[in-house]
C-alpha beads as a LAMMPS data file, in Angstrom:
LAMMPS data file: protein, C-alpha beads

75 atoms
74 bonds

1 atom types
1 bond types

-500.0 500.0 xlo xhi
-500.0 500.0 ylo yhi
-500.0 500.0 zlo zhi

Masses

1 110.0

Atoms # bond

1 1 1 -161.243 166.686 155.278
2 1 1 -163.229 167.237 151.767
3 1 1 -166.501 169.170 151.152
4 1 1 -169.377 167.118 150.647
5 1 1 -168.709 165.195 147.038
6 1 1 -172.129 164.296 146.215
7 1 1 -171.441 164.297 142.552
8 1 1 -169.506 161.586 141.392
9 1 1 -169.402 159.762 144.712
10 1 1 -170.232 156.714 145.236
11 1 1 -171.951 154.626 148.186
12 1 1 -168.897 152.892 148.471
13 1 1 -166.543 155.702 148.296
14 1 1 -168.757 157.693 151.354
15 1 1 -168.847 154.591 153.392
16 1 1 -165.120 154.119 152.900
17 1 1 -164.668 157.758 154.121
18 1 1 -167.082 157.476 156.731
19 1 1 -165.840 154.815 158.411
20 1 1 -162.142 155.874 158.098
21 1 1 -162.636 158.325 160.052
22 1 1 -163.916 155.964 162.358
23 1 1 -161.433 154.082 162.149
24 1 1 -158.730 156.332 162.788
25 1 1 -160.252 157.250 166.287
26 1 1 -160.671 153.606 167.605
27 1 1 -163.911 152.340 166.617
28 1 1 -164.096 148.438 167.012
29 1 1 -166.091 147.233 163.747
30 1 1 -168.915 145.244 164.190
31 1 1 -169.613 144.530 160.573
32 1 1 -168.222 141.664 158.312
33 1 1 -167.390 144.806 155.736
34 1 1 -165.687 146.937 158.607
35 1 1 -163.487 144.140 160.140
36 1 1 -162.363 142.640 156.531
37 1 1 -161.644 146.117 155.629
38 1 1 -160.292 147.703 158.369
39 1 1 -159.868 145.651 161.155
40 1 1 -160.129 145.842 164.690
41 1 1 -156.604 145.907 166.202
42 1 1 -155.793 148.336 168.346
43 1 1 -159.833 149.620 168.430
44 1 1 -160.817 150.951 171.905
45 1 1 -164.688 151.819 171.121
46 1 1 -167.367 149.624 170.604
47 1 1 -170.098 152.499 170.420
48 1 1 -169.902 155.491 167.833
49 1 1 -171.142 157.625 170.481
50 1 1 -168.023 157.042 172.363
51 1 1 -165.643 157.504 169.568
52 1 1 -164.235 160.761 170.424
53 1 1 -164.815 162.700 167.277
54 1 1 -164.328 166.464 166.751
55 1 1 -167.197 168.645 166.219
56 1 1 -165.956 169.201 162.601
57 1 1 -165.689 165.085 162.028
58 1 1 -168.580 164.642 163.402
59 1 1 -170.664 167.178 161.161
60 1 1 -168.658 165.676 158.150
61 1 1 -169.733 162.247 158.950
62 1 1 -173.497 163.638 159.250
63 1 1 -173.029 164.928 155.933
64 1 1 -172.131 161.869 154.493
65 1 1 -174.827 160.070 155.881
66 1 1 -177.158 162.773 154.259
67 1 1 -175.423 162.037 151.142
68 1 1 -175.726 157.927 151.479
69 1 1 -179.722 158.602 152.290
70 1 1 -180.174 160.801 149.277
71 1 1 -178.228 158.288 146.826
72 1 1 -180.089 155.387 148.428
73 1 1 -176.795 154.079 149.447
74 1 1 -177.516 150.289 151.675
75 1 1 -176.210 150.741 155.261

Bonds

1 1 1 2
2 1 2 3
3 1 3 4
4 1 4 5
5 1 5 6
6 1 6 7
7 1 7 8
8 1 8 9
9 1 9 10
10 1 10 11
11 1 11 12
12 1 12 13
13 1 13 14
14 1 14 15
15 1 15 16
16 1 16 17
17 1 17 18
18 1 18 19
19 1 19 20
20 1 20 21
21 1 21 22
22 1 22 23
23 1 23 24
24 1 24 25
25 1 25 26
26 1 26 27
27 1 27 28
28 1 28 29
29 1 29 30
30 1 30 31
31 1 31 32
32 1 32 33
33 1 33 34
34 1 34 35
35 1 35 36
36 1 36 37
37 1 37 38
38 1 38 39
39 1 39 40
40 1 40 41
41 1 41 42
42 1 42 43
43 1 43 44
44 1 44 45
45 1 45 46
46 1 46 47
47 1 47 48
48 1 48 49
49 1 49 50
50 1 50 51
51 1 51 52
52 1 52 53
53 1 53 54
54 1 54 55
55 1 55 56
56 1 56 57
57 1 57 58
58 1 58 59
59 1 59 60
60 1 60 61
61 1 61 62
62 1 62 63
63 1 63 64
64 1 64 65
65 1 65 66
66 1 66 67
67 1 67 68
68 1 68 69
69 1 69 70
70 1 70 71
71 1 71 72
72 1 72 73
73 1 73 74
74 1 74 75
């Protein structure tokens, strides 16, 4: 996992990272975006609560999300 890039990122590379890592632990996309990019085969959770994250994961997704807010990236 990277350090926080908040120079030189953009909203769509920290949503692309974001929801990698999602993706990678069986989230089930809800999103138009998420399915056409990612897809939904073999997802097994349909809540982000219930994706079982690591702690570390889950404090680099929070600090993405800081980063998106602070760029005024759109959800």
């Amino acid at each position: 996992m990277q350090g926080v890039r908040s120079a030189g990122s953009s909203c769509d590379d920290l949503w692309y990272e974001r929801n990698a890592t999602f993706k990678a632990a069986g989230y089930c996309f809800r999103s138009s975006r998420g399915i056409r990019t990612f897809g939904n085969a073999g997802c097994q959770f349909d809540d982000e609560a219930d994706v079982p994250l690591s702690a570390r994961q889950r404090e680099r997704v929070a600090q993405i999300r800081g980063t998106e807010r602070r760029l005024g990236c759109q959800p």
